[in-house]
C-alpha positions, 0 to 999 in steps of 0.5 A, a space after each residue: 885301418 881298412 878305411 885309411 888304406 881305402 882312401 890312400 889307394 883312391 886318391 894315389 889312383 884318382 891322381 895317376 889317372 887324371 894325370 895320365 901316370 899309368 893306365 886305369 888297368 893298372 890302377 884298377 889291378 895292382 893298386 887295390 891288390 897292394 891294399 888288400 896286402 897291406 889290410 893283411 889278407 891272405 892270398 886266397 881270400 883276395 883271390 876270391 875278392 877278385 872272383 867275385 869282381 870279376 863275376 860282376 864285369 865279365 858280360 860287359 866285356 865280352 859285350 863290348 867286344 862284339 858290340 863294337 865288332 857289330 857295330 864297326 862292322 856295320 859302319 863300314 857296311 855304310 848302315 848309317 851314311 844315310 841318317 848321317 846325311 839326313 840329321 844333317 840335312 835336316 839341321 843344316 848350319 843348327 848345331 843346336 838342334 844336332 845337340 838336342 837330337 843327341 839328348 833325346 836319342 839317348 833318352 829314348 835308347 835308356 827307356 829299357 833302364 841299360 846303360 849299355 844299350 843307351 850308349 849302344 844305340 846314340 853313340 854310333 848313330 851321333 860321333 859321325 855327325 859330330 865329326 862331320 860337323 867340327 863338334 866336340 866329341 866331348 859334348 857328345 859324351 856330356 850329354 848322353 850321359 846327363 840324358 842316361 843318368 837321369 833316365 836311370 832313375 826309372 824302376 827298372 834302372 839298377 840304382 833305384 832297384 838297388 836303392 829299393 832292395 836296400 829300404 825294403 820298398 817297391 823299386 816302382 814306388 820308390 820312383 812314382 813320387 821322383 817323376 816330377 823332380 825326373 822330368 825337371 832334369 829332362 827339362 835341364 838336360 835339353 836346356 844344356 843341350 842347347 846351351 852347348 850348340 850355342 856354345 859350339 856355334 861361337 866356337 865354330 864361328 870364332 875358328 873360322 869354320 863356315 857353319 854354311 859350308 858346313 852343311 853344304 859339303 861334299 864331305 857330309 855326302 860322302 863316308 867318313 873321312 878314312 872309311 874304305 868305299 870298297 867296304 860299302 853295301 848300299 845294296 845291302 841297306 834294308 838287310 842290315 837296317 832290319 837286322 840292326 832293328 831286330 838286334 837293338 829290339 832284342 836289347 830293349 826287350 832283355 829276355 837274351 843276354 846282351 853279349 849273345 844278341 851282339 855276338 850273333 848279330 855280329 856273325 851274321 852281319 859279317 857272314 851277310 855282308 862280307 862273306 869271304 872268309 879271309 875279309 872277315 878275318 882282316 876286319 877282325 884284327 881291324 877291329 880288335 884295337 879298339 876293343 882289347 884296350 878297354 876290354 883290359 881295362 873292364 876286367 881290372 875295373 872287376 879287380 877293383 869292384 871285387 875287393 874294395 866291395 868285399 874287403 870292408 874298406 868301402 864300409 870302413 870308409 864310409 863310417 869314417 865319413 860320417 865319424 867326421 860330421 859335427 853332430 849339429 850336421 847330422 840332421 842333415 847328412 842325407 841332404 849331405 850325401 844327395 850334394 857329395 852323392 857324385 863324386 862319393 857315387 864316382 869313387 865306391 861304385 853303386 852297388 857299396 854306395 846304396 847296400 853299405 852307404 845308405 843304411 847307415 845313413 839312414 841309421 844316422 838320420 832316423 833319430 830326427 825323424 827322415 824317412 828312409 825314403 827320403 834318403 833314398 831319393 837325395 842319395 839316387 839323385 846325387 850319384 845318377 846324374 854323374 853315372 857316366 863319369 864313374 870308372 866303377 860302372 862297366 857300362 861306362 868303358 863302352 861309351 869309351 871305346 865306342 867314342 875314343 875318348 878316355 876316362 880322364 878326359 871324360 871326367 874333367 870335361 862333363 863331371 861339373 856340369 852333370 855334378 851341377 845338374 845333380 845339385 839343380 834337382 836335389 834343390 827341386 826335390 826339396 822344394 817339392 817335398 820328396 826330400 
């Protein structure tokens, strides 16, 4: 029962957002209440389902808030004009090269294993370039994400902390013996980036765009198209430069909570740069749409994550994946569920797809002689890689809100692609012999 109605609220949900039928908040709020209600669970246990979700999303929202605050602030401050001018100097008509700056931008932001942070740090730093040059905003995300997921896979990063917790292993262990297979999807990543600026290139040339008149005009100079001048603080530049270091420092550390370094950061940035009170409030309302949209739509992701987790229907669903597979195929459910780990890993969330997908994988698998180990690395594999285009991950409605793009347009756009890299390394981490 619990499996059936879990399956019909995902596929009725799947279909309502990607053909833009309702709006994910609604999905994620009313369609799972309506679940709950037809599994027969009384008003107070799914009230304390929906708790429990929300415990899980509540940071995340309110670091969003201040973050795109922060962020937004110094972007009309003009913090970033200066890098913006020199990428693009420096990559003059090579939009390649813009795309593999984007990768490798993300994978040092995603050294401290925080998705938040990664997307925090190259989202706002790359849309003006891709903007300024014609490039598709898309390809942006596509390659931050594909550069986060497989960097995700470092022992600090929550999938394999949570993969470890779940076999009883070291998280650092666990991740020794993936460092090659993670290094051969560096190395794929940095191939795509080049294979979208190339891409790009034509696509440029064929629409008539100059690629030379590209870096030569007078609009990289100035500030982003629609940006008010009057806002700019050249003269503040070292302040806010040093000021965003620290901040961005503090989040690589991790010892504050990210939502407090992003709410002072963000009063301290307006108390610096705009000190007039009645102009901090018009940059607040200013800011506000871009943040209460997906702020709203976070917190009813937590609805989702909080009963489809604590109900049993994502275990039910799971158990009846399994039910299905001829038992000739059960040998080789873990190589399975490395392949199908993407968009499994995109419908249940992380934390239901390691704590109650992988034990009774491994549980199927142990009779032939597989390692829980050896699940646990084609499982990690097969839903890292296509982590940004999952709506049961928080973090993600940051790099949407940060960049304008929605979740179903995310989706179609990057998740063959990064679901093709997944397959790429599982294909490389059985060759090596770590799965």
């Amino acid at each position: 029962m619990y499996a059936i109605v879990g399956y019909a609220v995902i596929i009725i949900m799947m279909i309502m957002i990607l053909k833009g039928k309702a709006t994910p908040a609604f999905c994620f709020s009313i369609l799972p209440l309506l679940g709950a209600v037809i599994c027969g669970f009384g008003l107070t246990e799914i009230l304390d389902f929906i708790d429990t979700g929300m415990n899980t999303v509540w940071k995340t929202a309110i670091l969003f808030i201040f973050s795109v605050c922060y962020f937004s602030t110094m972007n009309d401050a003009g913090l970033f004009d200066p890098l913006v001018k020199w990428l693009v100097k420096m990559a003059g008509n090579n939009i390649v090269l813009i795309m593999v700056a984007t990768s490798l931008i993300a994978v040092v932001g995603h050294l401290d294993g925080a998705a938040a942070s990664t997307y925090l740090i190259t989202i706002p730093v790359m849309l003006p370039i891709f903007k300024r040059m014609h490039l598709n905003p898309l390809i942006l995300l596509l390659l931050v994400g594909l550069s986060t997921g497989i960097m995700n896979l470092v022992p600090w990063g929550g999938p394999t902390i949570r993969a470890a917790t779940a076999i009883g292993v070291d998280a650092t262990d666990l991740w020794i013996s993936m460092i090659p297979m993670q290094i051969f999807g560096l190395v794929v990543a940095l191939a795509g980036a080049v294979i979208c600026g190339k891409l790009e290139q034509r696509r440029l040339v064929r629409e008539g765009i100059s690629l030379t008149s590209l870096s030569e005009s007078g609009d990289l100079e100035a500030g982003e198209a629609g940006l008010d001048d009057s806002l700019r603080r050249p003269k503040l530049f070292w302040i806010n430069l040093i000021l965003t270091i620290i901040v961005i420092a503090l989040l690589v550390e991790a010892t504050i909570t990210p939502y407090l370094i992003f709410l002072f950061g963000t009063m301290v940035a307006m108390a610096i740069n705009y000190p007039d009170m009645k102009l901090q409030g018009q940059l607040l309302k200013k800011y506000a749409p871009s943040c209460i949209d997906l702020t709203v739509t976070l917190l009813a992701a937590g609805i989702f994550l909080g009963i489809f987790s604590n109900s049993g229907m994502i275990t039910s669903m799971a158990q009846v994946l399994i039910n299905l597979l001829p038992e000739f195929m059960l040998k080789y459910l873990y190589i399975i569920m490395g392949i199908l780990g993407g968009p499994i890993g995109i419908i249940m969330g992380p934390d239901p797809y390691y704590y109650a997908v992988m034990p009774l994988v491994i549980e199927t698998v142990a009779p032939y002689g597989i390692t829980a180990t050896q699940v646990a690395h084609a499982m990690l594999i097969g839903e890292n890689v296509v982590l940004s285009v999952s709506p049961c991950v928080a973090a993600n409605y940051l790099a949407f809100g940060l960049s304008g793009i929605e979740l179903k347009d995310h989706m179609r756009f990057s998740f063959k692609w990064q679901w093709l890299v997944s397959i790429l390394m599982l294909i490389f981490a059985i060759i090596i012999g770590i799965v």
